[in-house]
C-alpha positions as CSV (number, residue, x, y, z in Angstrom):
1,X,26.3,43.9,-25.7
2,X,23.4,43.2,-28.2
3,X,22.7,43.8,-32.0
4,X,19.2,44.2,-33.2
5,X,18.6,41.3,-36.2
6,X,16.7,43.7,-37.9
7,X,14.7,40.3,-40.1
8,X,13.8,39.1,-36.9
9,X,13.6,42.3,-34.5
10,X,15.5,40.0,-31.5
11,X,18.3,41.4,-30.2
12,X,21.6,38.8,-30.8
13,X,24.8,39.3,-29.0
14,X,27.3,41.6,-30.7
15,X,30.0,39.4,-33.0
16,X,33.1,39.4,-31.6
17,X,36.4,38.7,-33.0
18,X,39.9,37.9,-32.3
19,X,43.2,39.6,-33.2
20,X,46.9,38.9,-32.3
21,X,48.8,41.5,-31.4
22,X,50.9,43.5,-33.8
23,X,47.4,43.0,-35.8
24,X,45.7,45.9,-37.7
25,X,42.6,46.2,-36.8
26,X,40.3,46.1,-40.8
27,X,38.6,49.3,-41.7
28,X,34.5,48.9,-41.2
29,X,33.1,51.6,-42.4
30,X,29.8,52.0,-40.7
31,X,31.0,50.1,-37.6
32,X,32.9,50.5,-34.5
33,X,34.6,48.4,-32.4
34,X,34.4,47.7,-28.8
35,X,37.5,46.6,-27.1
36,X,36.6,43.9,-24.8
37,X,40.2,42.7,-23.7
38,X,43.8,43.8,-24.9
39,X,45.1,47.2,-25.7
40,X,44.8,48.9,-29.0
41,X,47.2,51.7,-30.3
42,X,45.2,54.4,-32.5
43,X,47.6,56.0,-35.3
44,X,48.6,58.1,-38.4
45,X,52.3,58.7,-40.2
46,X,53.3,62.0,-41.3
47,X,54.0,62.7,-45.3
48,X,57.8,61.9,-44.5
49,X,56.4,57.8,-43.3
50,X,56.8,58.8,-39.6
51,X,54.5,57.5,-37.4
52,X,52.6,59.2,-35.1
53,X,50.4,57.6,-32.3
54,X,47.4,59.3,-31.5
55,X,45.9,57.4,-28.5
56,X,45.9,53.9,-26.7
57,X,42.8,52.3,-25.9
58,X,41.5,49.4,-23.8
59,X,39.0,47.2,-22.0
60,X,35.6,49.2,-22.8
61,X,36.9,51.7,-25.3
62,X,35.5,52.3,-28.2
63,X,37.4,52.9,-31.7
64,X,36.8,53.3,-35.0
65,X,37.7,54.8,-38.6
66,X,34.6,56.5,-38.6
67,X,35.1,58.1,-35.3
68,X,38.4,59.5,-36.2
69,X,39.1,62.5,-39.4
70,X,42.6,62.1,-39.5
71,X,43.9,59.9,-43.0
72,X,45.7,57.7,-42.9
73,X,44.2,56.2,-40.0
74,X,45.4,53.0,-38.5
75,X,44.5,50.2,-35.5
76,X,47.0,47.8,-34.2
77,X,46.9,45.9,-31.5
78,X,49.9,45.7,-29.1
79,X,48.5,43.2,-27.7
80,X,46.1,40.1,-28.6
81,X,42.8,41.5,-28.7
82,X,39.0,40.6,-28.7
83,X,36.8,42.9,-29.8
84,X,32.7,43.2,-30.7
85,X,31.5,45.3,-33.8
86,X,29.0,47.5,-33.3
87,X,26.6,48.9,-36.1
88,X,27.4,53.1,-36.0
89,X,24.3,53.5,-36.0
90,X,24.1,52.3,-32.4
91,X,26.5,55.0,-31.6
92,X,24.2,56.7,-29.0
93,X,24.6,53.8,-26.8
94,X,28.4,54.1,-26.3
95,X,27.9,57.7,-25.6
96,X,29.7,57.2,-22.0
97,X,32.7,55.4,-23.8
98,X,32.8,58.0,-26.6
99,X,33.1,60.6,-24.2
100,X,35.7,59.3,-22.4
101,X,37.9,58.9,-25.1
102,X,37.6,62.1,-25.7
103,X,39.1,62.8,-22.0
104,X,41.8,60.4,-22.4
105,X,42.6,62.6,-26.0
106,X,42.8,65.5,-23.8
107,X,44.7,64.1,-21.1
108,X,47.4,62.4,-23.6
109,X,47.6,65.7,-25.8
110,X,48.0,67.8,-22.6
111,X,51.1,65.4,-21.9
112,X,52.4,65.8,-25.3
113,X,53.0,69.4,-24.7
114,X,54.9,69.3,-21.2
115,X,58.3,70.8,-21.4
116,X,61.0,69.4,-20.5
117,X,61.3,65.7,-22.8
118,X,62.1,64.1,-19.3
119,X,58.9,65.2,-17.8
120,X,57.1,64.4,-20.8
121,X,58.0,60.8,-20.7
122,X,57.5,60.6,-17.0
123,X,53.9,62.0,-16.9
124,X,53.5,59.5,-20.0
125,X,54.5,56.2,-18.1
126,X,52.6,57.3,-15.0
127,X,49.6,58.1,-17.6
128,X,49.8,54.7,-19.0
129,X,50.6,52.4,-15.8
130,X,47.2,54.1,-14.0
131,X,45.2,52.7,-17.7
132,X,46.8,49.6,-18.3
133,X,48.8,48.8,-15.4
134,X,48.5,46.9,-12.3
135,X,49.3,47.1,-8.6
136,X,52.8,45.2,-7.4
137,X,54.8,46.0,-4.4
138,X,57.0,48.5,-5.5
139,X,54.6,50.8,-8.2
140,X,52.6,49.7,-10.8
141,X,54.1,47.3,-13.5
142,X,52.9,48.3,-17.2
143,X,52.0,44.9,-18.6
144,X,52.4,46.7,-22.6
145,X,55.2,45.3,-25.3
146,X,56.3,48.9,-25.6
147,X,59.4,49.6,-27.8
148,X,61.3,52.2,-27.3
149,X,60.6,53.4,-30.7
150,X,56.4,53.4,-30.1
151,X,57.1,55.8,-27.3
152,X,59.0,57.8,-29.4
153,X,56.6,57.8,-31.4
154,X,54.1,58.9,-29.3
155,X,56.1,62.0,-27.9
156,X,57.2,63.3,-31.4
157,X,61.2,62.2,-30.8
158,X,63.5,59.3,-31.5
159,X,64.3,56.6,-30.0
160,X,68.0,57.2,-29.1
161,X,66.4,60.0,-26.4
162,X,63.6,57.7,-25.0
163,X,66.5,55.2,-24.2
164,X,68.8,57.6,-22.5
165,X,65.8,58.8,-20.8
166,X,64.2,55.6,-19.3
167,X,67.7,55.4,-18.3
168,X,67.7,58.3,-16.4
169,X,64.6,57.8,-15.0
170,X,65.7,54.0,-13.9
171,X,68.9,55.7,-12.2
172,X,66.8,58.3,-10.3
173,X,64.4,55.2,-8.9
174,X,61.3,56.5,-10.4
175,X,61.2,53.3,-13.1
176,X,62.3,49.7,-12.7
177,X,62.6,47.1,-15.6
178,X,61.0,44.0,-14.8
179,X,60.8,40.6,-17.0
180,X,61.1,43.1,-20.0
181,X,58.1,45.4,-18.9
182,X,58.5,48.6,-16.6
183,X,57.7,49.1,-13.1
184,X,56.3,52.8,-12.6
185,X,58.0,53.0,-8.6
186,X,55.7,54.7,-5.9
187,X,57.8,57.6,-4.5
């Protein structure tokens, strides 16, 4: 990734930076930023202080307050995180990225609206171990420090029904709970 150094018209390599997870990502107003490595969870709270997850993002995604109209707007990284800033106004070469977040919006907002809360969930953890999970024998083990209380979040329920569902879902075979991370199961 370059920058242009504008005093110097060369192009230098985009400044990255490094963020521990749990980390809010700072607000740069005429930047984005490019996650290189790590996952990033994009989000708002409601009037009443609930939080509300609006996306998760990771290697090659592109986020930013000024892509986003919803306020507040917040970026915290679930896991650690390096990232480059990018000048906005180099937005049209992160075009491709841009437009796949969008897709991933779609596909997480079409999840969001599944009936019943069971399926929901389900098509959420498959959603999330085919972005940020990895092949084992048995599925595909979700490598994210996911609390029961972000996926809540992230449905629009609590956290006493995303327990008693994962364990549903765990009795039925379709999820496994490995070294504190999930296995999605191949059925």
């Amino acid at each position: 990734m370059q920058q242009l150094d504008r005093s110097a018209g060369v192009a230098q390599p985009a400044l990255k930076q490094q963020f521990v997870r749990r980390a809010r990502l700072p607000e740069q107003g005429e930047a984005l930023w490019r996650i290189e490595s790590g996952v990033v969870c994009s989000m708002t709270w409601t009037s009443d202080g609930e939080l509300v997850c609006l996306g998760y993002w990771g290697v090659g995604d592109v986020v930013g307050h000024r892509l986003s109209r919803v306020r507040p707007y917040e970026l915290q990284c679930l896991t650690d995180v390096v990232i480059s800033c990018c000048p906005y106004t180099q937005r049209a070469q992160f075009t491709d990225a841009i437009i796949h977040s969008q897709q991933q919006t779609e596909e997480l907002l079409s999840i969001i609206h599944l009936n019943p809360l069971s399926q929901k969930l389900w098509q959420l953890l498959m959603w999330l171990s085919q972005k940020f999970g990895r092949d084992v024998e048995n599925g595909r083990w979700l490598d994210l420090p996911l609390t029961h209380q972000q996926l809540a979040q992230t449905l629009g329920t609590n956290r006493v029904t995303v327990t008693t569902l994962l364990q549903m879902l765990e009795a039925e075979g379709k999820i496994q709970r490995q070294q504190r991370r999930l296995v999605v199961t191949r059925h």
